[in-house]
N, C-alpha and C positions, 0 to 999 in steps of 0.2 A: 226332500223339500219339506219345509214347516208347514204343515196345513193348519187354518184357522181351527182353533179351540171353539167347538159346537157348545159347548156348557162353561160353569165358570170350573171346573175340575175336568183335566182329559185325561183321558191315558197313553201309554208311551205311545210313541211318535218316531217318526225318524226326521231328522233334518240333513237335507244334501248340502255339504260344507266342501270349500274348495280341497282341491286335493291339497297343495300344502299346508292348509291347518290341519286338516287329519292326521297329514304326518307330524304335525309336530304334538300334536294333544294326546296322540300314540306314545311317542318320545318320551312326554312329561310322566306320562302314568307309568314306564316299563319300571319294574323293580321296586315299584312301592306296593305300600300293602291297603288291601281293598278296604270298603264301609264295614262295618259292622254288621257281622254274620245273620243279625236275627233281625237285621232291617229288612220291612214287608213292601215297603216303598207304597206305601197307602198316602196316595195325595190330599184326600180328604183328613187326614189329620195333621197339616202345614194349616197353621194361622200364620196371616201375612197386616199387615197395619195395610201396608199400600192397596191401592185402589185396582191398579193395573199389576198384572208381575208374570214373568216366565224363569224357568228353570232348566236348563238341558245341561248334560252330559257330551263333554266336544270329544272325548276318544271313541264313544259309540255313537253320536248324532243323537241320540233318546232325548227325546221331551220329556222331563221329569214334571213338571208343575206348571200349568196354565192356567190364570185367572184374571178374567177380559183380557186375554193375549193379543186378541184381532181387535181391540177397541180402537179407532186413532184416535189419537192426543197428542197436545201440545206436549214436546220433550226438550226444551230448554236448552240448557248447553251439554243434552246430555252429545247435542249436533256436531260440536267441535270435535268428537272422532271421526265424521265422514270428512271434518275440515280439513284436520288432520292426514286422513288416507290419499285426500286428491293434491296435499301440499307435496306428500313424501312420490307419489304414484306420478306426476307430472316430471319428474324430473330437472326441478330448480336448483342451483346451487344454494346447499342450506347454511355454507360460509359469506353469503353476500349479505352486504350490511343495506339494510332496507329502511329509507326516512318513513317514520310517523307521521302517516297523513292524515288531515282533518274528515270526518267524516261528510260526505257528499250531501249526505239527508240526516236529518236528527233520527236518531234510534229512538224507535215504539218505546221503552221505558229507560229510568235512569241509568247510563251506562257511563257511571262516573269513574277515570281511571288515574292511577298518581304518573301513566308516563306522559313525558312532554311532547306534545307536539315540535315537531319539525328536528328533533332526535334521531339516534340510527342507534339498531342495534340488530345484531347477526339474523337470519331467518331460522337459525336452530337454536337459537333461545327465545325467538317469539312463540316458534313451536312448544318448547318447552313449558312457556309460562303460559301455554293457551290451554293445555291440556293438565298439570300437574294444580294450577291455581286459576282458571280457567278465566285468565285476564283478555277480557273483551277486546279491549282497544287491538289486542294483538291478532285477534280471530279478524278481526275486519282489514288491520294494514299485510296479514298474509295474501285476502284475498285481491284488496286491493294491488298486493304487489305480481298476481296471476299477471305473465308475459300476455295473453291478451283480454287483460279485463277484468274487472267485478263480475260482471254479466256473466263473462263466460267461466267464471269460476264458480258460480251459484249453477251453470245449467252443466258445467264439469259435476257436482255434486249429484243432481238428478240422475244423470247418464249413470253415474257409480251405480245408484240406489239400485235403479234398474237393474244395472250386468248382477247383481246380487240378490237381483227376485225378491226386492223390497217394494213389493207390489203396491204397498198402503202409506207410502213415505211420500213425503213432500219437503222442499226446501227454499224458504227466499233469503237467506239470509247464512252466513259463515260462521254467526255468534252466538246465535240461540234465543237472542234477547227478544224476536218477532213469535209471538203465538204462533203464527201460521208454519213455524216448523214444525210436524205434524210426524206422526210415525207410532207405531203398534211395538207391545211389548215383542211379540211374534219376529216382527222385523229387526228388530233392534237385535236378539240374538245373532241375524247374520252377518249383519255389522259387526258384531263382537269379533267372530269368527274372521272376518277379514283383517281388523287391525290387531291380531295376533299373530299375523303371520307377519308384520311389521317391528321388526328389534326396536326400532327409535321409539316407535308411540309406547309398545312395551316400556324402555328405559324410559322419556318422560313421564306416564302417568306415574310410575311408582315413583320416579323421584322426591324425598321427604320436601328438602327444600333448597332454594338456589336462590344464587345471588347474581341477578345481571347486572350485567357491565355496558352503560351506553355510551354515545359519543358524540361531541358535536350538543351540547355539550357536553363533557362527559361527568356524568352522575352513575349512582349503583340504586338498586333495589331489592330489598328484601323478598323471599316467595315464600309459603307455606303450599302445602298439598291441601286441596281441600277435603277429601275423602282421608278420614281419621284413621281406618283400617291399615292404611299405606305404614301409618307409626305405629303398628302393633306388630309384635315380633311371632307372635302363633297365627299372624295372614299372611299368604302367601301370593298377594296379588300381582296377577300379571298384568292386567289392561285395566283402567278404570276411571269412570268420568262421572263428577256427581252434575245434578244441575236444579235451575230451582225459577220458576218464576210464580207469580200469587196464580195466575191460570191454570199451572203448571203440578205445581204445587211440591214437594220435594223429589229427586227422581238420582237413581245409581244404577249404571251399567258396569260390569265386573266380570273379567274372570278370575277364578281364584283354585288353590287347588284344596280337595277335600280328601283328607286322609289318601292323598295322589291320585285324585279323581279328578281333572280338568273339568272347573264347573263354570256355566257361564250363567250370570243371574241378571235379571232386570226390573226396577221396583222404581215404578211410575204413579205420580201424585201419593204425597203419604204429606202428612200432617204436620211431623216437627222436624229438626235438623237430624234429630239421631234415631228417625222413624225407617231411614232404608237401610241404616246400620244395625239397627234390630232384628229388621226382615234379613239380611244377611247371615246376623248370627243364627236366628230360626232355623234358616232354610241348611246352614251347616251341622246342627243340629239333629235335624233328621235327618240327611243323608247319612249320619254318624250314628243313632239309637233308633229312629222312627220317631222319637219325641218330636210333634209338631210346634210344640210350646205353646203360647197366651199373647194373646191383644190388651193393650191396655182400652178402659174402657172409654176415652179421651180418643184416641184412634177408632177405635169401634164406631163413633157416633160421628166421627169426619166422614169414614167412608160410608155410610148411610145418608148422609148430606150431599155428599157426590155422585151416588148412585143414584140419587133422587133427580139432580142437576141432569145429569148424561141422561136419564129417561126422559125431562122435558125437551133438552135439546134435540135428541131423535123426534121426540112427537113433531116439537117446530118443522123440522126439516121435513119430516113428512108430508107435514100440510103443506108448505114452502112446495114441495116437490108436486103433490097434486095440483096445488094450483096454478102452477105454469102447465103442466098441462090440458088442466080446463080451459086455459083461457088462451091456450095455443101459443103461448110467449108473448101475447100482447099484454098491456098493463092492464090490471082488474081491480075490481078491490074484492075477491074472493076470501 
């Protein structure tokens, strides 16, 4: 089990991952060849731009790199993989053609989409396009199409969190687009770990790009991937969700393999579009020399600004927290 990161640097760890991702993170790694012999695996020499980040090893559980792992934070659509696990883990026909329906409540920010309402298109290409180009409108008509409910497909999500010892995770929402989706670097690894043991979210995320087919009426639409790595031919990604919202701020859950080392990385609030792309190549980089590499100094000065925020926010809640119990839970002006 991942225990919370006491400092912003920890040392190995074990994480208890279900039995068959073990086996299959076993699988990946037999017959390739290891890091690089004169790697110290000194964590203090990984610069990371992001704010939050974890690093483990899925064929030994080892926590490679923790930095605020235990923080929780807003994590965007990094969500649409627990969306994802409880679509596939429910047992719905993923050839049933499912209408586009209007959303019930307006989404917290602009969740502007090009598919049409009152359209159909298969539940294994909503899938697809929820998780490869992390089209909203899709993560909401999966959940709305849950046989009993919105409701119970957001408290389907919790219950997942839970069975998975995502102690620190919280969800109200299938898309990402609500801050109040909440969850730690730390956690997020087990996540990982679970939808790898899933071929389908495996084959959508990596998918480069697709073209769905709607019906009713029937029109197409182009997809790209949004995670850039997917189109490089020296990454090897198996699972991967980017997400992004201004609270949020830019966020990549991955696993990848390194020199046939099943890695799984998580790099939560970073600065630009190509800031969790950077922390990735980093972090492949020292598993590979020890070279922990360089921060630009544009990043440098984001996450000094948000370490500043996350310390006021803790002080609030603290006072927040004292003074409901001064005041016994009645209203004060403490």
């Amino acid at each position: 089990m991942l225990r919370a990161a006491a400092r912003v640097y920890s040392g190995a760890m074990l994480i208890r991952l279900p039995q068959g991702v073990v086996c299959l993170a076993v699988l990946l790694a037999l017959a390739m060849p290891r890091v690089h012999a004169g790697w110290d695996g000194d964590p203090a020499r990984l610069q990371l731009a992001s704010v939050q980040a974890a690093v483990a090893d899925l064929a030994s559980g080892e926590l490679l790199f923790a930095k605020h792992a235990d923080r929780v934070v807003p994590i965007a659509s990094v969500t649409k993989l627990m969306t994802a696990l409880v679509v596939l883990e429910s047992g719905v026909p993923l050839d049933e053609w499912l209408e586009i329906v209007p959303r019930a409540r307006p989404a917290p920010v602009n969740a502007y989409s090009r598919i049409r309402v009152g359209s159909q298109l298969r539940r294994a290409d909503l899938l697809r396009i929820t998780l490869m180009a992390s089209e909203n409108q899709a993560a909401y008509v999966l959940a709305r199409h849950h046989p009993e409910g919105y409701d119970a497909f957001i408290a389907a999500m919790n219950a997942r969190a839970a069975s998975l010892e995502m102690t620190r995770t919280r969800f109200v929402d299938s898309t990402g687009l609500s801050a109040e989706n909440r969850s730690t670097a730390a956690d997020l690894l087990k996540l990982l770990t679970a939808t790898l043991a899933q071929p389908l979210i495996r084959e959508y995320t990596g998918t480069p790009g697709f073209t769905a087919e709607f019906r009713q009426p029937r029109y197409t639409l182009q997809y790209g991937n949004t995670n850039v790595l997917v189109h490089r031919d020296r990454w090897d990604v198996a699972v991967s969700k980017t997400g992004y919202l201004r609270v949020a701020g830019r966020c990549l859950a991955m696993v990848t393999q390194v020199d046939g080392r099943p890695v799984a990385m998580v790099f939560l609030d970073s600065l630009g579009t190509r800031t969790p792309i950077g922390d990735a190549g980093r972090v492949a980089r020292w598993l590979r020399t020890g070279d922990g590499g360089a921060v630009a100094a544009a990043a440098r000065d984001y996450e000094r600004q948000r370490q500043a925020d996350y310390a006021r926010e803790a002080r609030l809640s603290e006072a927040s927290a004292a003074c409901d119990v001064a005041s016994g839970g009645e209203l004060s002006s403490c």
